[in-house]
VOKOL-747391 format. One record per atom (N, C-alpha, C, O, CB): atom name; residue in three letters; residue number from 1; x, y, z. Coordinates in nm, 2 decimals. Glycine has a CB too. Example, Ala and Ser with C-alpha at 12.3 -4.5 7.8 and 13.67 -1.06 7.14 Angstrom:
REM VOKOL-747391
TORVO  atom  type  seq       X       Y       Z
TORVO     N   ALA    1    1.32   -0.57    0.78
TORVO    CA   ALA    1    1.23   -0.45    0.78
TORVO     C   ALA    1    1.32   -0.33    0.78
TORVO     O   ALA    1    1.42   -0.33    0.85
TORVO    CB   ALA    1    1.13   -0.45    0.90
TORVO     N   SER    2    1.28   -0.22    0.71
TORVO    CA   SER    2    1.37   -0.11    0.71
TORVO     C   SER    2    1.29    0.00    0.79
TORVO     O   SER    2    1.34    0.11    0.80
TORVO    CB   SER    2    1.41   -0.06    0.57
//
This chain:
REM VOKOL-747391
TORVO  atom  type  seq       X       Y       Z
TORVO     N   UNK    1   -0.40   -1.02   -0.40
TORVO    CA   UNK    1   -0.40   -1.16   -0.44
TORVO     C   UNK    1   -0.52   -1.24   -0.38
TORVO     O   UNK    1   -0.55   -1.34   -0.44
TORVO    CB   UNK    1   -0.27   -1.23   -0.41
TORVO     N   UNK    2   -0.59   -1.20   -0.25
TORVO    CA   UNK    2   -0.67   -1.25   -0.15
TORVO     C   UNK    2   -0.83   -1.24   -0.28
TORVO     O   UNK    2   -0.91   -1.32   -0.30
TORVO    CB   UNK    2   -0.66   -1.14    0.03
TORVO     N   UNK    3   -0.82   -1.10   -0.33
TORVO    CA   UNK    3   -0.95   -1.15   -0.40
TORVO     C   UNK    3   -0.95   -1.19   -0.56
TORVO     O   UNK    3   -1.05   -1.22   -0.62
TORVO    CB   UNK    3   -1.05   -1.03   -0.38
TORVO     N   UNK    4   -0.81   -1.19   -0.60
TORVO    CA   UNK    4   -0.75   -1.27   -0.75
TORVO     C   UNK    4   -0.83   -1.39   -0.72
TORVO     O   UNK    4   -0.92   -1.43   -0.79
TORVO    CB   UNK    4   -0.55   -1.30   -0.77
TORVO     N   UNK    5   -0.77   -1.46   -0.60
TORVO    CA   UNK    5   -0.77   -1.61   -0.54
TORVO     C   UNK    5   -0.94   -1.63   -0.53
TORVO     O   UNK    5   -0.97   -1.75   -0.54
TORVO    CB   UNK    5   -0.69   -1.61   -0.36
TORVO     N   UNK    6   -1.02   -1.57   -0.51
TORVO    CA   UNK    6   -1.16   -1.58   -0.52
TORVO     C   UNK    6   -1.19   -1.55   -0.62
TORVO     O   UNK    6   -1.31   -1.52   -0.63
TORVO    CB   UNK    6   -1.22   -1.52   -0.44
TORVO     N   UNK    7   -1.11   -1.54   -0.72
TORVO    CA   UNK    7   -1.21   -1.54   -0.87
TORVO     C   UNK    7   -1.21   -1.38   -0.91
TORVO     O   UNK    7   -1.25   -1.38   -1.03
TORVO    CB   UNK    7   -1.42   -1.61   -0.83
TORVO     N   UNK    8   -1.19   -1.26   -0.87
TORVO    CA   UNK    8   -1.23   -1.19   -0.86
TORVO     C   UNK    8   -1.21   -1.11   -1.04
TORVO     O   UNK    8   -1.16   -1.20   -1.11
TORVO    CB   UNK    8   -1.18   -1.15   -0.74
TORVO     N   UNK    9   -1.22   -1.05   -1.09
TORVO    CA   UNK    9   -1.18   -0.97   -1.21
TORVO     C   UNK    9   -1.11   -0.86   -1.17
TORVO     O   UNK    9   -1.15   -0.80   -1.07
TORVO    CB   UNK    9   -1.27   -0.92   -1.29
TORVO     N   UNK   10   -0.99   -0.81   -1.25
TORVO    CA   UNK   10   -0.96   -0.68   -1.22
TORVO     C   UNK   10   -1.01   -0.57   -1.21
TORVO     O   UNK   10   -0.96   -0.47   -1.15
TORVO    CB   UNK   10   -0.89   -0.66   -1.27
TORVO     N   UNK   11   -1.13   -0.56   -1.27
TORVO    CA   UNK   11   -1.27   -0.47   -1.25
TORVO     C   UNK   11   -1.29   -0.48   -1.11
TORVO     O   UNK   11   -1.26   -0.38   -1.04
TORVO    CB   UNK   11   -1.42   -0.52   -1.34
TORVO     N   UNK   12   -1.34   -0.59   -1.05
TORVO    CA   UNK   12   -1.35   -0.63   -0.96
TORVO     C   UNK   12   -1.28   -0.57   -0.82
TORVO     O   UNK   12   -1.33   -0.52   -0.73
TORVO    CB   UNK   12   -1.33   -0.72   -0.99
TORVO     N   UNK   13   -1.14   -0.61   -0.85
TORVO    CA   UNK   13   -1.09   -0.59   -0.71
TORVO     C   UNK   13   -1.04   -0.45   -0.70
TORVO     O   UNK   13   -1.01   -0.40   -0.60
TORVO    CB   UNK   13   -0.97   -0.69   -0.69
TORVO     N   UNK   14   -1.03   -0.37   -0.86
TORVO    CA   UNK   14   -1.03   -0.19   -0.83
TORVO     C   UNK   14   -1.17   -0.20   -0.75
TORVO     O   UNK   14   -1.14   -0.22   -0.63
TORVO    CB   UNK   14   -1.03   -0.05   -1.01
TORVO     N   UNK   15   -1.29   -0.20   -0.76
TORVO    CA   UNK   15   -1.41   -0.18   -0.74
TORVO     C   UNK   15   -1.39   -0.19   -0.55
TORVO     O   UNK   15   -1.42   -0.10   -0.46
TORVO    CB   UNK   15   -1.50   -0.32   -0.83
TORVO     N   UNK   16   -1.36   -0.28   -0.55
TORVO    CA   UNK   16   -1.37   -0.34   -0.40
TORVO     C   UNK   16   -1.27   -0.28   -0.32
TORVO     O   UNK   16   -1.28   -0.29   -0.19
TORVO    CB   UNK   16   -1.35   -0.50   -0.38
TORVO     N   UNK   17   -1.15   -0.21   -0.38
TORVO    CA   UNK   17   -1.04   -0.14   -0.30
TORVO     C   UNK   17   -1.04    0.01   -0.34
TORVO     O   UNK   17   -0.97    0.11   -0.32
TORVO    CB   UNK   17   -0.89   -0.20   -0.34
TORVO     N   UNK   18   -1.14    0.00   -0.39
TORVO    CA   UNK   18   -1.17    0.18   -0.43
TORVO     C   UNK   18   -1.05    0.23   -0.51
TORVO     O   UNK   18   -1.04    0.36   -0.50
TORVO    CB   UNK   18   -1.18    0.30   -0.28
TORVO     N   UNK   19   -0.97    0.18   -0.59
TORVO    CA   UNK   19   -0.86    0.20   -0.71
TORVO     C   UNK   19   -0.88    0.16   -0.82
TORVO     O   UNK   19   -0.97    0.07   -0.84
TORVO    CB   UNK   19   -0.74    0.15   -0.70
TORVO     N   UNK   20   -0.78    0.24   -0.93
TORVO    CA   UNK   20   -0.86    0.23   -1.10
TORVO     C   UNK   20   -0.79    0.11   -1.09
TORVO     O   UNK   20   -0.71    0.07   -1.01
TORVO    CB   UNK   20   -0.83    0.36   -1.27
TORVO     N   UNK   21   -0.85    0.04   -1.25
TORVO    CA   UNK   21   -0.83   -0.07   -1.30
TORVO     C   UNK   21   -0.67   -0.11   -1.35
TORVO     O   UNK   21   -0.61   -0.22   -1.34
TORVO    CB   UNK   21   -0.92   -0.06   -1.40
TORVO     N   UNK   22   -0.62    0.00   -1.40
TORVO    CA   UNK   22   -0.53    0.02   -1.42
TORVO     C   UNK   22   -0.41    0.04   -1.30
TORVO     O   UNK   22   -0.30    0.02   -1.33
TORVO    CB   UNK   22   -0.56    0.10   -1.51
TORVO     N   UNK   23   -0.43    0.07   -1.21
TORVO    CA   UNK   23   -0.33    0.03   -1.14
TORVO     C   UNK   23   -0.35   -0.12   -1.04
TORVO     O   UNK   23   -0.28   -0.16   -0.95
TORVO    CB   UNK   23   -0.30    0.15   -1.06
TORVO     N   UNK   24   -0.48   -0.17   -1.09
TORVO    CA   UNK   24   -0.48   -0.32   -1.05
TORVO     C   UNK   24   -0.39   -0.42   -1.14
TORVO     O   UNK   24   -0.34   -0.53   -1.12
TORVO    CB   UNK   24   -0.65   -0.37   -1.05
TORVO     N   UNK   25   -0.40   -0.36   -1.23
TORVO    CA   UNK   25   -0.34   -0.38   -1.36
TORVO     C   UNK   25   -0.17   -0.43   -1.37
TORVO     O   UNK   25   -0.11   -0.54   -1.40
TORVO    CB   UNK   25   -0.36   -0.23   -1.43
TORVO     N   UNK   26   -0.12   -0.31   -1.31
TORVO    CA   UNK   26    0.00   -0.26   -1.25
TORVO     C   UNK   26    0.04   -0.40   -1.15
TORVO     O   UNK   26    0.09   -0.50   -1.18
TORVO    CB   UNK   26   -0.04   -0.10   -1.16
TORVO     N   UNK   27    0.00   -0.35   -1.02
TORVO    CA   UNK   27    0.06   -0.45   -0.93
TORVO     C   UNK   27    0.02   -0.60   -0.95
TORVO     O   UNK   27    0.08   -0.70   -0.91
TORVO    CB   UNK   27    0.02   -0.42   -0.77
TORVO     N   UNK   28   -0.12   -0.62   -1.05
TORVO    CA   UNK   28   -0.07   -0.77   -1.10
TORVO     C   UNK   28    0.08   -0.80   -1.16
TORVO     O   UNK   28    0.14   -0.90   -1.14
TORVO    CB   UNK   28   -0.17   -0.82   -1.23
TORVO     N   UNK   29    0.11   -0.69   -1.25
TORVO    CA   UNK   29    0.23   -0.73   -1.34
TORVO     C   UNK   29    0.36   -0.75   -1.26
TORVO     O   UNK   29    0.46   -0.80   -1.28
TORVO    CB   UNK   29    0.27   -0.61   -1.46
TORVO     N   UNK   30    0.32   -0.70   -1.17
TORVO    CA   UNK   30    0.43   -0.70   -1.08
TORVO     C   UNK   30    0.46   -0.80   -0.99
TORVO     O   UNK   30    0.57   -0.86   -0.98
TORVO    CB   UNK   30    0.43   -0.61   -1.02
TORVO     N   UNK   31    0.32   -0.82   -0.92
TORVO    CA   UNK   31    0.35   -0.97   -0.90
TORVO     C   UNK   31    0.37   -1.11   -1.00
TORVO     O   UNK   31    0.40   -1.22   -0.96
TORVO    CB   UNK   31    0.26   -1.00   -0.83
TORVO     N   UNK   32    0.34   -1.07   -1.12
TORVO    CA   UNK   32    0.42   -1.17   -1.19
TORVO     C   UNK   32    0.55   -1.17   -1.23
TORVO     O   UNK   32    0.61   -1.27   -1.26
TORVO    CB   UNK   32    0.38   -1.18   -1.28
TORVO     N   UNK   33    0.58   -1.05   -1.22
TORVO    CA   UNK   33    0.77   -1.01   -1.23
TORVO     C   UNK   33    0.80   -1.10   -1.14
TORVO     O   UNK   33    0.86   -1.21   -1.16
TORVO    CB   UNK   33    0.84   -0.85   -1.18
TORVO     N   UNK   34    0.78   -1.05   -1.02
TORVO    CA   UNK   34    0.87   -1.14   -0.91
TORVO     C   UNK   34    0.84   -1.29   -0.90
TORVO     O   UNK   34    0.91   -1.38   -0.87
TORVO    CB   UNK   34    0.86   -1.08   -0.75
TORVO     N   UNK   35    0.72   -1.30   -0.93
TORVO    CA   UNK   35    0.73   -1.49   -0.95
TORVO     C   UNK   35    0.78   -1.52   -1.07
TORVO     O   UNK   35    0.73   -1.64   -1.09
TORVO    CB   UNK   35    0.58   -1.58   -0.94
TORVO     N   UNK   36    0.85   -1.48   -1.16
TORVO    CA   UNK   36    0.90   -1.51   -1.29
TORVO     C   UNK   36    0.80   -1.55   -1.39
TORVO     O   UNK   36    0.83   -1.63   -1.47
TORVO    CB   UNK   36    1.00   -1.60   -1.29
TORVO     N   UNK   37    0.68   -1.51   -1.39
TORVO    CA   UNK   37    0.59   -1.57   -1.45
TORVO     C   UNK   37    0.60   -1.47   -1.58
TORVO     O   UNK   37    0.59   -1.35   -1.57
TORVO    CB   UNK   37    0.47   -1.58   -1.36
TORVO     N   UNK   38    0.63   -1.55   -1.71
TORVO    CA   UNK   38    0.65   -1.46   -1.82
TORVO     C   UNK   38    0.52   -1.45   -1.87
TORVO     O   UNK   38    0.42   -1.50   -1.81
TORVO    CB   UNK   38    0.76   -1.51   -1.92
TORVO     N   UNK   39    0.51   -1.38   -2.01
TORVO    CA   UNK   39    0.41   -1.38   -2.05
TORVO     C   UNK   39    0.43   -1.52   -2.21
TORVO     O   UNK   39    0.53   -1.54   -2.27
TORVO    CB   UNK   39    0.38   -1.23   -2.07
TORVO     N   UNK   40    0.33   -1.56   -2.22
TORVO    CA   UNK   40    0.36   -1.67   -2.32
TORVO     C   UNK   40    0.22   -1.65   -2.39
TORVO     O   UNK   40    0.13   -1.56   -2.35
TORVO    CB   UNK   40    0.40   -1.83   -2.25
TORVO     N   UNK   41    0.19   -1.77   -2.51
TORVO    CA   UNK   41    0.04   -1.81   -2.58
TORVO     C   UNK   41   -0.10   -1.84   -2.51
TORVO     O   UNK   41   -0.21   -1.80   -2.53
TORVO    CB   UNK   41    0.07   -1.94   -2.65
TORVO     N   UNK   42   -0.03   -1.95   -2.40
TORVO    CA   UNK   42   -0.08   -2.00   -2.36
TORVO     C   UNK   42   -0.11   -1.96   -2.21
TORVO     O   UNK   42   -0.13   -2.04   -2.12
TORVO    CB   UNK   42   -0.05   -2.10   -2.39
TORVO     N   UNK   43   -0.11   -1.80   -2.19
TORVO    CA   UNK   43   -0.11   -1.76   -2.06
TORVO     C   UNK   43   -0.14   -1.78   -1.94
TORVO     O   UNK   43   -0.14   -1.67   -1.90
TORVO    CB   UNK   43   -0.14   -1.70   -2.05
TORVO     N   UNK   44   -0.17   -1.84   -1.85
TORVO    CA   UNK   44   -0.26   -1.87   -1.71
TORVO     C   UNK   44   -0.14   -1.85   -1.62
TORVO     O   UNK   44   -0.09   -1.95   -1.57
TORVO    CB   UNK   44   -0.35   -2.03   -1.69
TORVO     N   UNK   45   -0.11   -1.72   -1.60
TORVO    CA   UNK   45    0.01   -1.66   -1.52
TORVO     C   UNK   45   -0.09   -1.62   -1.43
TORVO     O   UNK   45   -0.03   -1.61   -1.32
TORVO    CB   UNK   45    0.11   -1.53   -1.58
TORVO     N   UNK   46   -0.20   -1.60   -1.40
TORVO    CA   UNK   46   -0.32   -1.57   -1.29
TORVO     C   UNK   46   -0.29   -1.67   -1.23
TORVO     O   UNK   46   -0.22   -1.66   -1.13
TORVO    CB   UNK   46   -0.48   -1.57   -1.33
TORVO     N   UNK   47   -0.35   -1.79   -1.26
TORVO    CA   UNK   47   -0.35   -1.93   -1.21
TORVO     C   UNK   47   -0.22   -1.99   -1.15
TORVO     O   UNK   47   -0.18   -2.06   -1.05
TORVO    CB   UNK   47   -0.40   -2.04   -1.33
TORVO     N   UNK   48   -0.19   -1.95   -1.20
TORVO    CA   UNK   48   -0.01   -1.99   -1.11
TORVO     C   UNK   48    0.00   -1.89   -1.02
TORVO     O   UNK   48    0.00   -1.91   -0.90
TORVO    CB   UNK   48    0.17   -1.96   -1.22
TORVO     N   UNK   49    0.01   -1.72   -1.08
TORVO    CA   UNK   49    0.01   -1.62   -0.93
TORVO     C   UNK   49   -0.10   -1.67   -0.82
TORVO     O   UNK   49   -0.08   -1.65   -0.70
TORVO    CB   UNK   49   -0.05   -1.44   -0.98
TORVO     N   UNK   50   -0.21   -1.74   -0.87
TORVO    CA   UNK   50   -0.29   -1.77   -0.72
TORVO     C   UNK   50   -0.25   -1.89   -0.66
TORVO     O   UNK   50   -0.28   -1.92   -0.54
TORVO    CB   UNK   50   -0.45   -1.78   -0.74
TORVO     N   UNK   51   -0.18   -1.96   -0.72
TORVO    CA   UNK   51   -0.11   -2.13   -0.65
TORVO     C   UNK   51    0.03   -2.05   -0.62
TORVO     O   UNK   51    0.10   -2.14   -0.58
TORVO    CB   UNK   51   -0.07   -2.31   -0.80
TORVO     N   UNK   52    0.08   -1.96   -0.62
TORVO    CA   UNK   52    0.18   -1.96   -0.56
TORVO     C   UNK   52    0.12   -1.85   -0.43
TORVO     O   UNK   52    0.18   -1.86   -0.33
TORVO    CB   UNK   52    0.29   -1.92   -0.65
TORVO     N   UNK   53    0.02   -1.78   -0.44
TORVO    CA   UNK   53   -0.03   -1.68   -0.32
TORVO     C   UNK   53   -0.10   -1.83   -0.21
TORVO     O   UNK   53   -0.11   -1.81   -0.09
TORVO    CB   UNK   53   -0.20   -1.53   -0.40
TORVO     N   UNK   54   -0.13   -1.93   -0.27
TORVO    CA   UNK   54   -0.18   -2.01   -0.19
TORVO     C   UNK   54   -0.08   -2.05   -0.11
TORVO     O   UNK   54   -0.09   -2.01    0.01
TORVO    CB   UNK   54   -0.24   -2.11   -0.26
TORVO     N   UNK   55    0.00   -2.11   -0.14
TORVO    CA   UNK   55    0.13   -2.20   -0.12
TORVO     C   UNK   55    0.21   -2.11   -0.02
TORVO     O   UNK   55    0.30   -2.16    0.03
TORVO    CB   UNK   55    0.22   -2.24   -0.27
TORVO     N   UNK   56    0.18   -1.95    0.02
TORVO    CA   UNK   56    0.24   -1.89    0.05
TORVO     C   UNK   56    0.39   -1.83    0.05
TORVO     O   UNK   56    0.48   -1.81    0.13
TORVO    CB   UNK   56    0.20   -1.92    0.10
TORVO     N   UNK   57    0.37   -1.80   -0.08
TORVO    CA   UNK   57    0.54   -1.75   -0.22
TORVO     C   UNK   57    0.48   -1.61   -0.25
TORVO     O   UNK   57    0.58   -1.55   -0.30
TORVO    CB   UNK   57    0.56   -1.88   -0.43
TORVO     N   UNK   58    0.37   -1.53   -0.25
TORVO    CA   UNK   58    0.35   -1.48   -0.28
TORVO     C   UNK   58    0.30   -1.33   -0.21
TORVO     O   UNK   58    0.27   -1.24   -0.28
TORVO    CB   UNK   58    0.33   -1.54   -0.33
//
């Protein structure tokens, strides 16, 4: 979440942790599970997963 929170892309943060995309993929969804963050139209479940990693909920 530390480099979500900096903007990062999921390209990105496999890149930087030396893991595929797809399992960056993965434990995003997962941290949206547990913050109940559904999926909807208007998505910005990122933006909420990082206000709640801020806020320290996450």
């Amino acid at each position: 979440m530390a480099l979500i929170a900096k903007g990062r892309s999921n390209r990105s943060v496999a890149d930087r942790l030396a893991i595929s995309v797809k399992t960056v993929e993965g434990q995003v969804a997962t941290i949206f599970s547990k913050l109940g963050l559904e999926e909807h139209p208007d998505d910005n479940r990122r933006v909420l997963a990082v206000i709640a990693y801020l806020d320290g909920r996450a």
